[in-house]
N, C-alpha and C positions, 0 to 999 in steps of 0.2 A: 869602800863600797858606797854608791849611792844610797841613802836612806829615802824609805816608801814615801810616798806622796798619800796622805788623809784626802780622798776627794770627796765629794758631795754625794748623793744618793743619783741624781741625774745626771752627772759627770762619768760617774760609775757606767750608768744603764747608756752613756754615746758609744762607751769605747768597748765594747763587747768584742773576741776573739772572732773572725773568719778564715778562710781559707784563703792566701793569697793565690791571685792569677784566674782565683773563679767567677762567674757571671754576676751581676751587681749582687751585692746583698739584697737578703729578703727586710721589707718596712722594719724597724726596730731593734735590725741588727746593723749599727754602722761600724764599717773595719775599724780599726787602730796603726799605729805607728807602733813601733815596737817598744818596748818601758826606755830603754836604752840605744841610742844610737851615736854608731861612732863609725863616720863618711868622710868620704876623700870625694872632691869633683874629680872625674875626669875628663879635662880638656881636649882640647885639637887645637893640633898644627895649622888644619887643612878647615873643612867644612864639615869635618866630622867624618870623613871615610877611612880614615886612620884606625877608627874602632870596628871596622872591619877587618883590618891586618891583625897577621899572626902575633904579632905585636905585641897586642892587646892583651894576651896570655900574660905573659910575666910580667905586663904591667899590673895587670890586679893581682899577679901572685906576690908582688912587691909591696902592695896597700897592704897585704890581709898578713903579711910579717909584719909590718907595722901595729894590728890589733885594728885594724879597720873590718867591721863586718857589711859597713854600706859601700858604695859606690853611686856617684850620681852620671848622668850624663845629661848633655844639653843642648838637645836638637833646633837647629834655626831655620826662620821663618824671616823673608827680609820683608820689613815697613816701606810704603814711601809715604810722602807727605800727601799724597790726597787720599791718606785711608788706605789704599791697597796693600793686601798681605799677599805674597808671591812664596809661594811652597809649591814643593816639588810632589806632586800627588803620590800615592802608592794605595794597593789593592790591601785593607789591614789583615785580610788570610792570609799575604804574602809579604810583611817587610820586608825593608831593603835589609842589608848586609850590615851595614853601618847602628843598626836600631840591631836589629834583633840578634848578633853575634852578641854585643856585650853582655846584654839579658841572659842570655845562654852561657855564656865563659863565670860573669859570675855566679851563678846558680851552681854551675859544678865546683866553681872552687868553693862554694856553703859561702857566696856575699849574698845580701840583694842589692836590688837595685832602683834607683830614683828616678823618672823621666820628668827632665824642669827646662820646658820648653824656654828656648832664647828669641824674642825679635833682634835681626839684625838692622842695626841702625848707619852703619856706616855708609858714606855717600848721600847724606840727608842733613838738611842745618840742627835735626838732633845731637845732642852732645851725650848723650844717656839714655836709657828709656826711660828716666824720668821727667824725659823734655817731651816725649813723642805725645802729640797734641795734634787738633784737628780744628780748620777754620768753622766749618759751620757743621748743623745738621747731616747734610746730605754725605757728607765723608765720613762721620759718625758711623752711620746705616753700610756704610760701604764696608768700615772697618769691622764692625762686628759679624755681619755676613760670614766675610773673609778667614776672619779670625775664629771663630765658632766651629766653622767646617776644618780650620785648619786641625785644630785643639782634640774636636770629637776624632777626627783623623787617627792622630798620634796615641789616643787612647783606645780604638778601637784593634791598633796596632803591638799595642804593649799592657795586653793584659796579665802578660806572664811576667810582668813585674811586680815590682813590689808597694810602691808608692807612685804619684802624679803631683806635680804641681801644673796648676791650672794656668797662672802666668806668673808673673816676673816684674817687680819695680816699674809697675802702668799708674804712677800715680794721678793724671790726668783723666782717666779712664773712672775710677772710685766711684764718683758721682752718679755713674750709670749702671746703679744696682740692680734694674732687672735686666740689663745685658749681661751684667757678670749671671744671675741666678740663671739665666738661657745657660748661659757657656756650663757650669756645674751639674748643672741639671742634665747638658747632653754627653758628659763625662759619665756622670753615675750611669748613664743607660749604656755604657756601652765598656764596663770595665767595674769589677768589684774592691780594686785594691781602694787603699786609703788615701782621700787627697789633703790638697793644701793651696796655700799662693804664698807666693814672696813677697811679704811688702817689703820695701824699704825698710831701714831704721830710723824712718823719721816721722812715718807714713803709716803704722802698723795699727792705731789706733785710729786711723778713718777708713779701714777697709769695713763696709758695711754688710758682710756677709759670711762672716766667720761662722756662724749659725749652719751655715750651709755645707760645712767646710769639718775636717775631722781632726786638724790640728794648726795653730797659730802658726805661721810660715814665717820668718823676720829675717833678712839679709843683716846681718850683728854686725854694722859697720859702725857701733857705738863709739863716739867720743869718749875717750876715757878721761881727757884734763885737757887743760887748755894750753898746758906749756908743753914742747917739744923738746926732748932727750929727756922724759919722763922717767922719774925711781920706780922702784916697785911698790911703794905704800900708797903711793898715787894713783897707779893701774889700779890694784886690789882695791882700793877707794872706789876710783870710775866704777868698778864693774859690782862693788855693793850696793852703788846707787841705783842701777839698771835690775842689776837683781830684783831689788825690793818693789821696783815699779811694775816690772814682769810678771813676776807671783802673784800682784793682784789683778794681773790683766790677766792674766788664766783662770784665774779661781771666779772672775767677773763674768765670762765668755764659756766658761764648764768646758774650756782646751786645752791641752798639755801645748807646748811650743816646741819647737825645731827651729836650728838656726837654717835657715838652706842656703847660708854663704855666710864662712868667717875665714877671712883673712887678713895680713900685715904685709905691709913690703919690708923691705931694709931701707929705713927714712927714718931722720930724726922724729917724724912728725906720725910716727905710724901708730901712737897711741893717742894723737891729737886729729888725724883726721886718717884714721883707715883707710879710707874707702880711696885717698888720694893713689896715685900713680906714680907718683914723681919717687925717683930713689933716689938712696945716696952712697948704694952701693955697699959694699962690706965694712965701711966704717960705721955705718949701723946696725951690722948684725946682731948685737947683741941687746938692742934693742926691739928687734923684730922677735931675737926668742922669747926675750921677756913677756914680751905681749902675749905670743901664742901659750907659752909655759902657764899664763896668769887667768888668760882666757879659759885654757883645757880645766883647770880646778874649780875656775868660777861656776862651770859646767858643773862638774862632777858634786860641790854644794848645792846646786838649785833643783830640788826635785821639780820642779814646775817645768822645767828646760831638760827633753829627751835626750838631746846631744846635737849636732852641726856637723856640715858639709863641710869640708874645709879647701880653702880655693888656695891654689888650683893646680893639679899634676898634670904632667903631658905626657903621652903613649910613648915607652920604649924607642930605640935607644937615645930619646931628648926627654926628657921626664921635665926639665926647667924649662919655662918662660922667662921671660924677659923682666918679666914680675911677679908679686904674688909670690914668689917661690918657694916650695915646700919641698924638694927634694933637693934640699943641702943636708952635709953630713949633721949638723946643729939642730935643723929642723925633726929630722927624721929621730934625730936621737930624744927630743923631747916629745915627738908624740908615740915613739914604743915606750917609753917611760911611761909617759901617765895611759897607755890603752894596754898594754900589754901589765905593767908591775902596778899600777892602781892608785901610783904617784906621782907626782908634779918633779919635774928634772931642772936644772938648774942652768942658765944658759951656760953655753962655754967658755 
């Protein structure tokens, strides 16, 4: 079992209990994340209208055999290079199908659930949203407009969830902290659940508004060594290191953390650079478990770290991607181990 977290007296007075899905909180009470969280992304095929099929159903009845009580989903918004954000509007008394069935499926099966807004970058000389950047002023002003109305949108749509992240790996973006303080500011008016952002993991200590914010958001695409087809003393090494830097960047900020993306491929290299793409197929599987096996404990020691999204499952009947992949028989078997029995599994 995780062991309690000693927090401060003002750490204490953030994280106060609410009522999920109700109207913002009243001054002095900001929601919380739950002590515990243990999430599966759920991906698309498509644009996301996938999570409107029937589908959907025994795909989250397949996460929550696992011991998963979260589920995230990840509405897109596509960028272009001059600033402009391009979403598809809706009425937020009436979401579409695609938002509001998953919020509804997992609620009856007792998940909740994340809304962690996506820019989509593709067909842009973007290679990430950590490249999406803007030449001057005027496309700045364009972007935040854009983006702001996008965001309140989305929140003003999915109140009856459980969490929001605000955005997503905008490292370019940082700098303009009273555009982000706009953006949070017109979330909290229009939705009471608990927010967040994703930084990057490289990124997570220049986001200048955590203050603002009810828990550290960090995509965990942590290096863990520097050498590729890494042991296991090495892993557990990397992620002591991270550890101990995390715990005081919580206890700095008075935030518990959330990973809101951790994943591995099957790559020699998937304890040296996560976040990469590149596979190598099933001659690294057993490298991929390892990671994920070393990660889930690393969790499960760090009271400072709620728990993490893990990327990334696909709707019934394709649950696998291309990468990332978590619904192989090796995967799934270590994460009912350690969510479900309360211990680390061993790859196979």
């Amino acid at each position: 079992m995780r062991k309690g977290y000693v927090w401060s007296t003002a750490a204490i007075a953030a994280l106060v209990v609410y009522s999920p899905g109700s109207v913002a909180p009243p001054r002095g009470t900001p929601p919380r994340f739950d002590a515990t969280i243990r999430g599966i992304t759920l991906s698309t095929h498509l644009d996301g209208r996938d999570w409107a099929w029937d589908e959907v159903v025994p795909t989250i009845e397949s996460l929550r055999a696992l011991g998963a009580d979260w589920i995230a989903i990840h509405p897109y918004a596509a960028i272009e290079t001059d600033g402009r954000v391009r979403f598809h509007g809706f009425e937020p008394a009436n979401p579409p199908p695609y938002i509001a069935r998953p919020i509804r499926e997992a609620h009856r099966l007792g998940l909740k659930i994340l809304i962690k807004p996506h820019l989509a970058y593709w067909g842009t000389p973007f290679r990430w949203r950590g490249e999406i950047d803007f030449a001057d002023e005027r496309q700045w002003e364009q972007f935040w407009n854009d983006y702001e109305r996008w965001i309140a949108m989305l929140a003003a749509g999915t109140t009856d969830a459980d969490g929001f992240v605000v955005g997503t790996e905008l490292i370019h973006s940082l700098g303009h902290e009273k555009e982000w303080r706009s953006v949070v500011a017109a979330v909290r008016r229009r939705t009471g659940v608990p927010l967040t952002y994703a930084a990057n993991w490289n990124a997570f200590d220049q986001v200048p508004f955590w203050d603002a914010l009810d828990a550290i958001g960090i995509q965990a695409y942590f290096p863990l060594t520097e050498e590729t087809d890494a042991g296991e003393e090495e892993i557990r090494a990397g992620w002591r290191g991270w550890m101990t830097r995390l715990h005081a960047f919580s206890e700095k900020h008075r935030r518990p953390i959330v990973f809101t993306e951790l994943g591995y491929n099957r790559s020699f290299a998937a304890a040296a650079r996560p976040w990469d793409y590149h596979t190598d197929g099933d001659a690294a599987r057993r490298l991929q478990e390892l990671c994920m096996q070393t990660a889930l404990q690393a969790i499960e020691d760090e009271p400072a770290v709620l728990g993490a999204f893990l990327w990334k499952w696909f709707p019934e009947p394709r649950p696998l991607g291309r990468n990332f992949q978590l619904a192989t028989p090796g995967m799934k078997r270590i994460i009912r181990k350690a969510w479900r029995d309360e211990a680390p599994a061993g790859p196979e």
